[in-house]
N, C-alpha and C positions, 0 to 999 in steps of 0.2 A: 675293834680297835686294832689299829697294825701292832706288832709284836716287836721287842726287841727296843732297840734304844733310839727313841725318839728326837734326833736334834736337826741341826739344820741341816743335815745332807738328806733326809727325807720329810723336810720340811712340805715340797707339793704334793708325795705322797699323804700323809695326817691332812693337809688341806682341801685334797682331793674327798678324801675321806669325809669329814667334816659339811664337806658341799654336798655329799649324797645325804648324809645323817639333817641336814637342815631343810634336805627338799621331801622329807617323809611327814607324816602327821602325826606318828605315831609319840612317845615320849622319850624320850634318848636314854638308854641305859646304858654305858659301858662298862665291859667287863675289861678293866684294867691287869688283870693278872699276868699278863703275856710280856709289859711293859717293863721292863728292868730300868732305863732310866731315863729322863726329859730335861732338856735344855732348854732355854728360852723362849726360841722359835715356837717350841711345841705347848710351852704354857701361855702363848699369845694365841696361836691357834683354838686351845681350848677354851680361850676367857671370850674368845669370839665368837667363837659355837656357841658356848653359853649366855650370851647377851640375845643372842637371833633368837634360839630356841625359846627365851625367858620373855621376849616379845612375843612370840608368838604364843603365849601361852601356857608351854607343854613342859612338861616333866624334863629334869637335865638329872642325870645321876652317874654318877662314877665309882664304880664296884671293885673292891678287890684291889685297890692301890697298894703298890708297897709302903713299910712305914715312911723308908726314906722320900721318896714319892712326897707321902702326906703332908711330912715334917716339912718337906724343900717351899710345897705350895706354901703352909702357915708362914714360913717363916719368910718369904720375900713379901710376904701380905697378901696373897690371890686365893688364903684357906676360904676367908668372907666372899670372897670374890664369887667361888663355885657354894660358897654353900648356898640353900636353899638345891642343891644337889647335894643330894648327900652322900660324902667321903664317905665311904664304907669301906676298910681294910680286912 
């Protein structure tokens, strides 16, 4: 997962990201630790990854979120969205 603060200036960056993480078979883990904070962009990005991944199958999880992180997803509504990945702070 890229590091640092995830918004729309490196919005094709996390998308780029995202298109390699969907073309694997593996189950998608990411270690969120590196991510200090996300804007829009970047939780449209994820809710995206997440619907492809959830068709196809495979495991979607998100590790080590910060709490604000956590709180920002529950509370715009997108916590239901990834769960079934499971938020793990």
């Amino acid at each position: 997962m890229p590091a640092g603060v995830l918004d729309v200036s490196r919005a094709r960056e996390l998308w780029e990201f995202a298109l390699d993480q969907a073309m694997t078979t593996a189950p998608v883990k990411l270690d969120c630790s590196a991510v200090e904070r996300i804007d829009s962009s970047a939780v449209q990005i994820l809710v995206a990854l997440h619907r492809v991944i959830e068709r196809q199958g495979r495991a979607f999880e998100l590790h080590h979120l910060r709490e604000t992180i956590s709180e920002e997803l529950n509370r715009v509504g997108l916590g239901a969205a990834l769960s079934g990945s499971s938020q793990r702070c």
